[in-house]
MINU-39288 format. One record per residue (C-alpha): x, y, z. Coordinates in steps of 0.02 Angstrom, whole numbers, padded with zeros to 5 digits, always signed. Example, Ala and Ser with C-alpha at 12.3 -4.5 7.8 and 13.67 -1.06 7.14 Angstrom:
BEGIN
+00615-00225+00390/+00684-00053+00357/
REM end
This chain:
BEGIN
+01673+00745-01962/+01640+00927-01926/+01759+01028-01828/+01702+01167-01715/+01792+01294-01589/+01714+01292-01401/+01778+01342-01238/+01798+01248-01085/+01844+01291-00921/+01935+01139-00795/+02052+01123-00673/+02200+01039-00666/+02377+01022-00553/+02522+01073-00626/+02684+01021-00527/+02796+01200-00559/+02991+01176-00549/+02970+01273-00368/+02855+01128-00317/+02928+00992-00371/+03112+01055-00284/+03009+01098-00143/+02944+00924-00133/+03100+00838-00149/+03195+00935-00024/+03078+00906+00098/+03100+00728+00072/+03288+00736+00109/+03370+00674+00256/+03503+00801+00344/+03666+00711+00257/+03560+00719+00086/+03519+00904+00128/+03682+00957+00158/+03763+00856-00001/+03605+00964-00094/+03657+01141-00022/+03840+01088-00074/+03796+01072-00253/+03699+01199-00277/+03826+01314-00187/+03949+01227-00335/+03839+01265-00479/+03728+01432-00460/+03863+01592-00421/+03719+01695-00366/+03712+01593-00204/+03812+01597-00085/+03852+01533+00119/+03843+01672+00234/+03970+01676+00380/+03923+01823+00457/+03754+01868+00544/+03640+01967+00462/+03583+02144+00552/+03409+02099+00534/+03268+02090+00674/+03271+01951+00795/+03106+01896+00813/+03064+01790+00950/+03224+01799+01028/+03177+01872+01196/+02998+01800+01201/+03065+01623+01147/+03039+01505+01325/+02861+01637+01341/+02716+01530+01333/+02636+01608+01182/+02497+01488+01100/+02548+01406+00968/+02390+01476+00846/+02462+01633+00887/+02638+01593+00840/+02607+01504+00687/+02509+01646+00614/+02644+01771+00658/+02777+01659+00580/+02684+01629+00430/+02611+01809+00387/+02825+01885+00426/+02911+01879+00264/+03073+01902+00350/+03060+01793+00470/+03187+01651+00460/+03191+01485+00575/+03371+01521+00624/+03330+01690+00701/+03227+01614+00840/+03127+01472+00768/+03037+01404+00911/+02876+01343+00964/+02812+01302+01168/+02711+01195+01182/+02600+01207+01350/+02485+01094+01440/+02304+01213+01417/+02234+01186+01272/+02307+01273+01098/+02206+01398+01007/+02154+01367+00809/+02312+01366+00710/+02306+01457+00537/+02422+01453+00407/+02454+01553+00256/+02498+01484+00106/+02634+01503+00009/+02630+01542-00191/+02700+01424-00272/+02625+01479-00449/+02781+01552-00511/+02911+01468-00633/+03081+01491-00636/+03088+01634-00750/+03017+01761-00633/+02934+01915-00648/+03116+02000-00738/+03160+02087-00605/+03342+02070-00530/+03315+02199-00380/+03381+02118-00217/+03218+02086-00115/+03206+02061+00070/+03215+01880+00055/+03373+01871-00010/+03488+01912+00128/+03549+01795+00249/+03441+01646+00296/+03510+01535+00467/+03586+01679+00557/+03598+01566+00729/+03692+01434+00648/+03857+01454+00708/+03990+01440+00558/+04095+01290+00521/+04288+01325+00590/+04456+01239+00597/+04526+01240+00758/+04728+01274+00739/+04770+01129+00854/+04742+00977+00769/+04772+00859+00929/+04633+00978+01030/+04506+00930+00907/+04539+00739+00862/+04357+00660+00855/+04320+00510+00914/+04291+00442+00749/+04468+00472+00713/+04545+00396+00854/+04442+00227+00832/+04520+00239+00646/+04684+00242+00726/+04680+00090+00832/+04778-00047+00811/+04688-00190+00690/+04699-00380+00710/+04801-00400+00569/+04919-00274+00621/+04926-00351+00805/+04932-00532+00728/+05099-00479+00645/+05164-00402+00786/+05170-00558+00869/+05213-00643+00721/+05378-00528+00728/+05451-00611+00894/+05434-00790+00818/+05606-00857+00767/+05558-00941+00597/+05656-00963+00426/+05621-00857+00270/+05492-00976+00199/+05386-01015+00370/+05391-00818+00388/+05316-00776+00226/+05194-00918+00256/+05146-00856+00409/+05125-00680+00338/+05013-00741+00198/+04910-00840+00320/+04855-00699+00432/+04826-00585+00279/+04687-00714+00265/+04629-00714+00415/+04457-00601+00402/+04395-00467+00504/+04314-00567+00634/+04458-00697+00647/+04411-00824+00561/+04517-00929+00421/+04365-00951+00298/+04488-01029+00162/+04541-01221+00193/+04720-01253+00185/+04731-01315+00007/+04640-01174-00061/+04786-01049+00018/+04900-01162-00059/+04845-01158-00230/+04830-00963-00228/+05025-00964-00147/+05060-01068-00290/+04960-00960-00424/+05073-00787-00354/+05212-00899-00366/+05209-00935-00557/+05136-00766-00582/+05294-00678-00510/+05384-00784-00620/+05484-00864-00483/+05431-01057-00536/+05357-01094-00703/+05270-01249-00661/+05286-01307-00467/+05222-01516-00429/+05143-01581-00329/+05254-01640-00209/+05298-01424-00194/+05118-01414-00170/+05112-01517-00038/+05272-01439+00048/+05172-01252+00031/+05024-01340+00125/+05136-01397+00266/+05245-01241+00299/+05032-01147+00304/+04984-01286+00423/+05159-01240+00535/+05101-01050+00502/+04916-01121+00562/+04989-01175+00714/+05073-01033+00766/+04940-00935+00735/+04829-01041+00854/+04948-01004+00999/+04914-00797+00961/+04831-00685+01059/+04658-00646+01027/+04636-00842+01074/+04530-00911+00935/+04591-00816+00819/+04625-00941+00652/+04491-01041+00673/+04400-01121+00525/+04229-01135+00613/+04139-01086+00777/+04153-01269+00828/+04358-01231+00838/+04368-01081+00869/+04276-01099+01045/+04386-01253+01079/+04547-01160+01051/+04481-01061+01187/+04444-01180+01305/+04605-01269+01268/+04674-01103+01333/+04598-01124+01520/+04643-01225+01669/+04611-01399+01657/+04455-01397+01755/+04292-01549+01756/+04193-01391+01673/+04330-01364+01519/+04340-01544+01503/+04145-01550+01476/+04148-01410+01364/+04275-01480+01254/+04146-01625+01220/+04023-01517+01185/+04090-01423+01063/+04147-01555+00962/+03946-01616+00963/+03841-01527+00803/+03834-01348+00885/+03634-01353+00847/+03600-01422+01007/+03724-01318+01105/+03595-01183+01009/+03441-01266+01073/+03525-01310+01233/+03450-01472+01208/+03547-01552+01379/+03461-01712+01363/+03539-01753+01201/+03706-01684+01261/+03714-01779+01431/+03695-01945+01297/+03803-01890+01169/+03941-01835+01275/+03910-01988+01421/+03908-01845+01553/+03770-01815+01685/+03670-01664+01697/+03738-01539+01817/+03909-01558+01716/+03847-01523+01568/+03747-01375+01619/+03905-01314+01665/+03991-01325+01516/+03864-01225+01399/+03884-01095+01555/+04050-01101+01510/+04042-01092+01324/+03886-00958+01347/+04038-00817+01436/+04183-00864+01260/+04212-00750+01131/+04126-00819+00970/+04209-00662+00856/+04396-00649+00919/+04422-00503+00798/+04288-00424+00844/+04372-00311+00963/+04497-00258+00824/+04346-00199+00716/+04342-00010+00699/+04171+00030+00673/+04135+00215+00655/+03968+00254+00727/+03816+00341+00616/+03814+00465+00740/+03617+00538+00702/+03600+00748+00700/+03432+00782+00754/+03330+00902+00642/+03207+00954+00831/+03263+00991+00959/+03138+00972+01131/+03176+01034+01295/+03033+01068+01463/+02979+01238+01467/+02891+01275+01615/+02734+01172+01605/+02761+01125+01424/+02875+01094+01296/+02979+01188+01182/+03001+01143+00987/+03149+01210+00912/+03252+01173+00746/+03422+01139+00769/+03531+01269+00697/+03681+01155+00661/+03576+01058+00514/+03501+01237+00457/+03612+01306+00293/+03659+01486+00311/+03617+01551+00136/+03575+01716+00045/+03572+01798-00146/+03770+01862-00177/+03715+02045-00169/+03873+02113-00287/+03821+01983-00419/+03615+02026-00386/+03666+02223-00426/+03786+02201-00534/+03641+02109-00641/+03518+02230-00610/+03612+02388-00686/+03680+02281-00827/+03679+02379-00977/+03749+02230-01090/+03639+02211-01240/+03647+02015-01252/+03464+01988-01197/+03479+01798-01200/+03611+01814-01073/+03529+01944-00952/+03368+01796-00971/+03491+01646-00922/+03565+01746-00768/+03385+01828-00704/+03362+01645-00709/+03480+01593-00606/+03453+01728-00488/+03284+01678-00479/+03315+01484-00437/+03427+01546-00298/+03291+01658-00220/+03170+01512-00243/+03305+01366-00160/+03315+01485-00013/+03116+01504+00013/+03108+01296+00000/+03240+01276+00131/+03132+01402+00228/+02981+01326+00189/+03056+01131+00211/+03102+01186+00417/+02959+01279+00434/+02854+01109+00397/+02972+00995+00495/+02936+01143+00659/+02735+01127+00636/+02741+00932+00616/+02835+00907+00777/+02764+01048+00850/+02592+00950+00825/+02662+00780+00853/+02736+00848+01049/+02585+00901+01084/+02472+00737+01030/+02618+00641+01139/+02627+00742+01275/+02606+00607+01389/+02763+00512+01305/+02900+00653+01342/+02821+00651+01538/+02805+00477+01557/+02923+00394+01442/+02853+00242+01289/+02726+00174+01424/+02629+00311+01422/+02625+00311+01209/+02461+00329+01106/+02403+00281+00958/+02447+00391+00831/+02432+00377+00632/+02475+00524+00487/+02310+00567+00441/+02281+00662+00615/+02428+00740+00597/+02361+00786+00403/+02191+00845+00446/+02267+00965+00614/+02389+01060+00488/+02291+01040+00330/+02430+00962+00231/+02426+00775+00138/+02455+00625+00221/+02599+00590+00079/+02693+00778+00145/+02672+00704+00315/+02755+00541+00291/+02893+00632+00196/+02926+00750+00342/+02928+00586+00460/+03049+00496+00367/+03252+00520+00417/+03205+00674+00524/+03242+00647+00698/+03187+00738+00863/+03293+00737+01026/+03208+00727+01187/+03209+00702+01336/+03207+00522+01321/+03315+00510+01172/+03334+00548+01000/+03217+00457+00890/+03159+00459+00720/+02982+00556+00695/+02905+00383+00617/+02924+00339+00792/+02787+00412+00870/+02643+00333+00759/+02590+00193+00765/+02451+00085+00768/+02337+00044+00927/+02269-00102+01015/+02098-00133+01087/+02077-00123+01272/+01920-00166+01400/+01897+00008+01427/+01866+00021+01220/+02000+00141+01225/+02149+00112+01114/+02347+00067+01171/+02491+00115+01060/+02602-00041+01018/+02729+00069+01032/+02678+00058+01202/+02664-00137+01199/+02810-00183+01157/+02894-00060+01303/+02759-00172+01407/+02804-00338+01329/+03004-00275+01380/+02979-00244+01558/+02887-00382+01587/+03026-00502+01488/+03168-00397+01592/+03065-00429+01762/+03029-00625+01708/+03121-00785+01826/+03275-00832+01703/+03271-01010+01754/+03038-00990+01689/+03036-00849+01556/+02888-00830+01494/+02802-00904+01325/+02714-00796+01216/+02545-00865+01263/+02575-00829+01459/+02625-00646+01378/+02466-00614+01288/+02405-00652+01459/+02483-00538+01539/+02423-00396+01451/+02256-00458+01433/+02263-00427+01649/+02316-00241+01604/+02167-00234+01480/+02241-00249+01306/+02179-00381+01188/+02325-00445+01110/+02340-00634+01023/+02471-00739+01040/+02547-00707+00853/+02547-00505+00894/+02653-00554+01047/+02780-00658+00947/+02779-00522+00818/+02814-00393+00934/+02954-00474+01028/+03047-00525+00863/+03030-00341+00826/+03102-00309+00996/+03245-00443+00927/+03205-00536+01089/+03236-00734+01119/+03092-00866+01124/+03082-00918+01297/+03168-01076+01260/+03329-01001+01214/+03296-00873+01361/+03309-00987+01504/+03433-00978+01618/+03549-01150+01645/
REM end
C-alpha cells in the first residue's frame, strides 16, 4: 500500500467551550440559573455581583412604551455592544404589521484562552443594572413571608397531643397514647394495624433494655392499652382522624352528627365495598342496604360534603411559587415584551483583579495563562447570560405577536402554533426553540404560563382552517361548566358539540382532552 500526502478541504461543527455553556444555560430554568450564577460567583474571583448601577447609557429607557417596530429594535439591540437587557430590555409589540427582523450573529469561534489580552473591555462592566439588589430588611416580623408563616402553623400531631394533654390517663395509657398518634400519618390515617404497633412497642422495649424478653400475655396487654389509646383518639378533633381506612374514617364522622334518617343511611353505606359509593351505583345500594331510593341518594349527598383527609388541613404545603422570566403588559394598541429584572444576574469582570492582571510583571508565564483564562471565561459567562435573555426576549417577542388574539381574547381565541414557525421567523433551530420554551414562563394578562403553552397542535374545521386544542379543551370546559348536573354530557354528545362550532373532533380526542383537563366521565359527574 502506497502512502501519499493530499489536501482536502470540508466542513465540519465544532461545539467550542463558549457554545456548549451557551447551550446549556439557555436550557436552565430560573432556580437552575440562579444555583449556576452562585457557583460560578464561588469559583472564578474575576467575577463578581454588582450592587451598584453602572453610569452607562440607558438605552431605551425613555422610548420604552414608543411603538418602535420590532425589525427596527432588534437590529439596534443586536448591532449595540453595550447594550444590556437590564438597561431597558423591551420590545412593543403593535397590531400593524412588523417590519423584517435581522439579527446579527454572535462569534462564537473563540476558545477559552482568548486572544491574551487582559485589558478591561466594554463588556465587562456591569450587566442587569435595573435589577434591584437583594436586601435584608432590619425588622424581621415586617418581612415574614408567607411561606414562613404556613411553616409555623400548628401540625396535627402537635394539635393531637394537645388534646391528648387534658386526658386524665395513667403513665402507661399516656405513653401509649403518645406512641399512637406519632403514628398517625400526615393525612390522619393509622396505616399500621394494632399488632404491628405492638410489636414495634415491644421491639423499643427490649432495645432500651427495660424487658429482656416480654410474653405474650405482655403483648397482648401493649395491644389493649393502643386499642384504649385508639379510642381516645377517635373521640379527637379533626373527627376521623385515626382511622385505618376511608370506609372508617367517614363513619367516625358521621357517628359525630345528629342522629338524623340521612346519617343513619350513610352509616350503611359506608360499611358497603366503597366501589359502588365510587360508581354511585344506587341500585345496588338501595338492595344492599334494604333502603329505597330517595334515602339513599341522600346519604352519598351526605358522604359527598365529609372530609376524606382529616389531616389534610394540618398539612403545610409551601407553594412553588413560579418567577416569570417575560413579563407582558398592553401598550397602547399592542403589547409590550419585557424581561423581568428580578431573574436577571447583575454581573461584571472585578476591575481591580482585571488591572491588576494586566500590568502584572510576575514572570511565572503558566500562571499569567491560567488567570487570562479565567478572566476570559468570566467575560464569556457574562456575554451567554446576555445572549441566553436576549433569545428568551425575541422568542416571546415572536410568540405575542403569533398569539395576539390569545392575550385579547383569552384561550378561546388560541391558534395553532408549533416550534418550527417560531424557528424559521428568527432563523434559529427548532431544538434552541424548544429549549427556550421549556421552564421559562411569561406573565400576562391572563396569567402566568409556561412558554410550551402556547403551541400546540390544531384541529380541522369546515372552514379548512385549523383550531388550536389549546383552544378545545377551553371549549370542551365551558361547555362541561355550562352542562345540566343531574345530564352531563358523554363524550360522544361532546364531539358533537364541537362538530356544531365546526371542529372535527372524534370521540377518543374528546376523552383525551378532558382527562387532560383531569375532568370526570359523565357518570361520576352527575348530580344526585
Amino acid at each position: 500500500m502506497k502512502q501519499a500526502l493530499s489536501l482536502r478541504v470540508s466542513q465540519h461543527l465544532a461545539l467550542t467551550p463558549q457554545l456548549q455553556q451557551s447551550i446549556r444555560l439557555l436550557q436552565l430554568s430560573t432556580l437552575e440559573m440562579a444555583q449556576e450564577v452562585e457557583q460560578m460567583l464561588d469559583e472564578n474571583p474575576f467575577l463578581e455581583r454588582s450592587e451598584e448601577s453602572a453610569d452607562r447609557e440607558a438605552f431605551g429607557l425613555a422610548q420604552a412604551d414608543a411603538p418602535v417596530a420590532l425589525g427596527e429594535q432588534i437590529s439596534e439591540l443586536a448591532a449595540d455592544a453595550a447594550w444590556t437587557p437590564g438597561d431597558g430590555a423591551a420590545a412593543v409589540v403593535t397590531s400593524e404589521p412588523s417590519e423584517d427582523r435581522t439579527e446579527a450573529a454572535s462569534p462564537l469561534d473563540e476558545s477559552w484562552e482568548g486572544d491574551g489580552t487582559v485589558e478591561v473591555s466594554p463588556d465587562d462592566s456591569e450587566w442587569g443594572g435595573e435589577a434591584p439588589a437583594r436586601q435584608r430588611a432590619l425588622d424581621d416580623d415586617e418581612t415574614t413571608t408567607a411561606a414562613e408563616l404556613a411553616r409555623s402553623d400548628e401540625g396535627l400531631h402537635a394539635f393531637l397531643h394537645d388534646q391528648a394533654r387534658c386526658l386524665r390517663l395513667g403513665e402507661t395509657d399516656r405513653a401509649a397514647l403518645y406512641f399512637l398518634i406519632e403514628s398517625i400519618n400526615d393525612e390522619g390515617y393509622l396505616e399500621d394495624s394494632l399488632e404491628t404497633l405492638a410489636d414495634a412497642w415491644v421491639r423499643m422495649a427490649v432495645a432500651n433494655g427495660s424487658s429482656d424478653d416480654i410474653g405474650i400475655e405482655a403483648r397482648e396487654a401493649v395491644r389493649q392499652h393502643l386499642q384504649i389509646a385508639l379510642h381516645h383518639v377517635h373521640h379527637m378533633e379533626p373527627v376521623g382522624v385515626g382511622a385505618r381506612d376511608l370506609g372508617e374514617c367517614l363513619r367516625l364522622q358521621i357517628m359525630a352528627l345528629r342522629n338524623t334518617p340521612e346519617a343513619r343511611a350513610a352509616l350503611l353505606v359506608c360499611q358497603q365495598p366503597l366501589v359502588l359509593m365510587a360508581k354511585r351505583d344506587v341500585k345496588r345500594l338501595c338492595t344492599l342496604c334494604g333502603l329505597d331510593d330517595a334515602l339513599v341518594r341522600q346519604a352519598l349527598a351526605l358522604i359527598a360534603r365529609l372530609e376524606p383527609k382529616p389531616g389534610r388541613r394540618f398539612v403545610n404545603l409551601e407553594r412553588q411559587v413560579v418567577v416569570p422570566d417575560v413579563l407582558v403588559t398592553r401598550s397602547g394598541r399592542g403589547f409590550k415584551v419585557v424581561l423581568n429584572a428580578e431573574v436577571m444576574p447583575r454581573l461584571r469582570v472585578h476591575d481591580v483583579y482585571a488591572n491588576a492582571l494586566r500590568h502584572s510583571r510576575d514572570g511565572n508565564a503558566a500562571a499569567n495563562a491560567s488567570m487570562q483564562q479565567r478572566l476570559q471565561e468570566a467575560r464569556w459567562f457574562i456575554k451567554n447570560i446576555q445572549q441566553r435573555f436576549d433569545t428568551i426576549l425575541r422568542v416571546s417577542t415572536a410568540i405575542v405577536e403569533r398569539q395576539r388574539n390569545f392575550f385579547v381574547h383569552g384561550e378561546l381565541a388560541m391558534r395553532p402554533l408549533v416550534l418550527r414557525e417560531i424557528a424559521d421567523e428568527l432563523a434559529l433551530h427548532e431544538s434552541t426553540i424548544s429549549r427556550v420554551t421549556t421552564a421559562k414562563y411569561m406573565a400576562t394578562p391572563h396569567g402566568t404560563f409556561e412558554l410550551k403553552y402556547f403551541f400546540g397542535s390544531g384541529l380541522g374545521t369546515e372552514s379548512g382552517t385549523n383550531a388550536s386544542s389549546t383552544a378545545v379543551r377551553a371549549l370542551l370546559k365551558q361547555f362541561i361548566a355550562s352542562e345540566n348536573p343531574k345530564k352531563p354530557l358523554s363524550d360522544n354528545q361532546l364531539a358533537d358539540l364541537l362538530k356544531a362550532q365546526g371542529i372535527e373532533c372524534a370521540r377518543r380526542t374528546v376523552a383525551k382532552y378532558r382527562e387532560a383537563l383531569r375532568i370526570a366521565p359523565a357518570n361520576l359527574r352527575k348530580s344526585l
